[in-house]
N, C-alpha and C positions, 0 to 999 in steps of 0.2 A: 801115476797121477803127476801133472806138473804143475805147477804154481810160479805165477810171476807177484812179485812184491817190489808196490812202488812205493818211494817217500822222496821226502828233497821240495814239496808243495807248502809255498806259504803268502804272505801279506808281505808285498815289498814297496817300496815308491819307487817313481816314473824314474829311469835312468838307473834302478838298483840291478842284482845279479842272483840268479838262484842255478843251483846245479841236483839237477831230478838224476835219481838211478832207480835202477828197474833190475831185481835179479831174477834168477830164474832157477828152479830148486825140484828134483822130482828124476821120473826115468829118465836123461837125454844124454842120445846118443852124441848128436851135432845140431849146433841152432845156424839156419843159415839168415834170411833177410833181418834185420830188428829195427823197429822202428817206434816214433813217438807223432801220435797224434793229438788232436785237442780239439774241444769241443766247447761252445759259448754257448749262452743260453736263446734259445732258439735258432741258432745255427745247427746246420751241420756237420757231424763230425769231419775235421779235417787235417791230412797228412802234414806232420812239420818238417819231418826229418828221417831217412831213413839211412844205413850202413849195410853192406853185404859183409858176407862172411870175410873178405879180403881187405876190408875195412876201405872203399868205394861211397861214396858222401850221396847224399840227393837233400839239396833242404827247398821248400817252398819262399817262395819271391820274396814274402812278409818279414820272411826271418835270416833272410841270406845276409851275413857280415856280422850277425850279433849274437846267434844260435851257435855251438857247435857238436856234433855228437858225435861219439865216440863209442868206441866197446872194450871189455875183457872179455875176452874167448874164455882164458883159465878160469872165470870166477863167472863163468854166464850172465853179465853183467851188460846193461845198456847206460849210458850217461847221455843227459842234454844238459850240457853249459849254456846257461840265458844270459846275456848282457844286455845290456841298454834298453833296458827292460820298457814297455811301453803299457798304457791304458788296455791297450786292444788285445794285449796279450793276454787277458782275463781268461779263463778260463778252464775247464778241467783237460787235464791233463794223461794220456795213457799210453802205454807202451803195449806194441804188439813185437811178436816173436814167432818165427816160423820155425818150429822144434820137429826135429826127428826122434822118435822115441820109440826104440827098438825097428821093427820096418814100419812105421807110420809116418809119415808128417801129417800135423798139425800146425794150424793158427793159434796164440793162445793169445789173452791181453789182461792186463794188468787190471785190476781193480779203480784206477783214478787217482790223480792228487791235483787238488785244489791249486791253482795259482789265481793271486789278485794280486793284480799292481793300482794301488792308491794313495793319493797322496794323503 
């Protein structure tokens, strides 16, 4: 069984900074894609940020120069550093993980963390 656990989600004002990790804890072999997506309310869910196993960036249009993500291979770990945090950046927050776990891969995703930017 694998399990990702996110935290790093909270209440910040416009222009503040929050940094989300995401670990990953269970059978795995190797995790190869990881990625952080988010979800507003009544939108649909959508890709922020993703890193391959080589540590290879993709971030979407909304977040390019203020977002950065990163990973720990050793500690199965994903990081988004947010800066310049914005209104629109509301929303729930998840981390997916493409886990090899003995011969399987799987997709697996984090439960959510909350981000509000308000002033």
């Amino acid at each position: 069984q694998v399990q990702l656990v996110e935290s790093g989600g909270g209440l910040v004002q416009p222009g503040g900074s929050l940094r989300l990790s995401c670990a990953a804890s269970g059978i795995i072999s190797s995790i190869e894609n990881m990625g952080w997506y988010r979800q507003a309310p009544g939108k649909e869910r959508e890709l922020v940020a993703s890193i391959t196993r080589i540590g290879s960036t993709n971030y979407a249009d909304s977040v390019k120069g203020r977002f950065t993500i990163s990973r720990d291979n050793a500690k199965n770990t994903v990081y988004l550093q947010m800066n310049s945090l914005k209104p629109e950046d509301t929303a729930v927050y998840y981390c997916k993980m493409q886990i090899w776990s003995r011969i399987s891969r799987y997709d697996y995703w984090g439960q959510g963390t909350q981000v509000t930017v308000s002033s």
